[in-house]
C-alpha positions in Angstrom: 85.1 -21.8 -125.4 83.8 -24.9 -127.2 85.8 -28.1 -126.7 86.6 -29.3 -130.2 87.7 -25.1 -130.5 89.8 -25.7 -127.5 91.3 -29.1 -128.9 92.5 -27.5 -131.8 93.9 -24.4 -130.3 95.6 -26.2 -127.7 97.3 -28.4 -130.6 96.0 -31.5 -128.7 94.4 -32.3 -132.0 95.6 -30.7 -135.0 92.3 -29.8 -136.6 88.8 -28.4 -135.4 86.9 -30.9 -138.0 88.8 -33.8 -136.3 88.2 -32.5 -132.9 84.5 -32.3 -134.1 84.1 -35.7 -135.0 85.7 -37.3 -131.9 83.3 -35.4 -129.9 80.4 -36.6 -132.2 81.7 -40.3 -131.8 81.9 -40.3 -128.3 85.5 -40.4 -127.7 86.4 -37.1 -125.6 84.9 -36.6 -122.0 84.8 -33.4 -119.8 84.8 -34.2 -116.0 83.6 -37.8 -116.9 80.8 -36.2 -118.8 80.7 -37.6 -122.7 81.4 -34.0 -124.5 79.7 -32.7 -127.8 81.5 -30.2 -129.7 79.8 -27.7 -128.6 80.4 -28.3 -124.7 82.0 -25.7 -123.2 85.1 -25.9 -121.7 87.0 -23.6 -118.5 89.9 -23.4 -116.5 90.0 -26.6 -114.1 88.1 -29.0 -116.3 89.3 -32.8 -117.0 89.6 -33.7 -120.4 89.8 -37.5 -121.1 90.4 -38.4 -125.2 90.3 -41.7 -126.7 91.7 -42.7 -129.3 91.0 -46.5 -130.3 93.0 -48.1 -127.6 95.3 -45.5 -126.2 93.3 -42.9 -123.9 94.9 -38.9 -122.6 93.7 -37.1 -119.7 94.5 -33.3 -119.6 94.1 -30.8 -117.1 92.8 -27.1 -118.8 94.9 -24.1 -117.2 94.1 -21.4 -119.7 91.2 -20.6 -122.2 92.4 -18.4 -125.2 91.2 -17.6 -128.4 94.8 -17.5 -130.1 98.0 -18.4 -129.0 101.4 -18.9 -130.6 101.9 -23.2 -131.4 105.3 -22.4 -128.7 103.0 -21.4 -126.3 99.8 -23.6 -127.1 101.1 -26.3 -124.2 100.7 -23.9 -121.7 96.8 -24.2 -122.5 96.6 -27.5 -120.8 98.8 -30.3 -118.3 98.9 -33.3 -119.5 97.8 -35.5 -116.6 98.0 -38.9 -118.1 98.8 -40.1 -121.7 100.5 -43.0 -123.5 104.0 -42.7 -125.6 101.6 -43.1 -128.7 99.2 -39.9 -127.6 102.2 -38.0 -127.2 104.2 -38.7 -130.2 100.6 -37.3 -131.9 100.6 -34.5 -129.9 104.2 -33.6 -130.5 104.0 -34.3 -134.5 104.2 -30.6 -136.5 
């Protein structure tokens, strides 16, 4: 699966076009590896996101087209974030 799909079915970033640009910029990492939105993206890979100052490291467990928003956290473990990542995370 594509990272900025990925981003946006895991609800770590609410939409694909902003997922797509943060890849373009620079700002999101796969195993240390600066991402493009088309990278693609499995089971076991790092995922490192920064946003200005405040920077999240996730851990991918699952890979899925679709999932319910209850279920999209199961996509990923959050391995490292800041209060203001996860308040962003957590927003509906």
């Amino acid at each position: 699966m594509r990272i900025d799909k990925f981003l946006k079915v895991s609800r770590i970033i609410k939409r694909r076009t902003v997922a797509s640009e943060a890849c373009s910029g620079g700002r999101v990492m796969i195993n240390e590896r600066i991402a493009k939105p088309s990278s693609v993206i499995k089971a076991g890979d790092i995922i490192s996101i920064r946003f200005g100052e405040h920077t999240g490291h996730y851990e991918v467990l699952l890979v899925q087209d679709t999932i319910s928003k209850e279920m999209a956290s199961s996509m990923y473990k959050v391995l490292d974030e800041d209060a203001f990542l996860a308040t962003e995370r957590n927003r509906t």
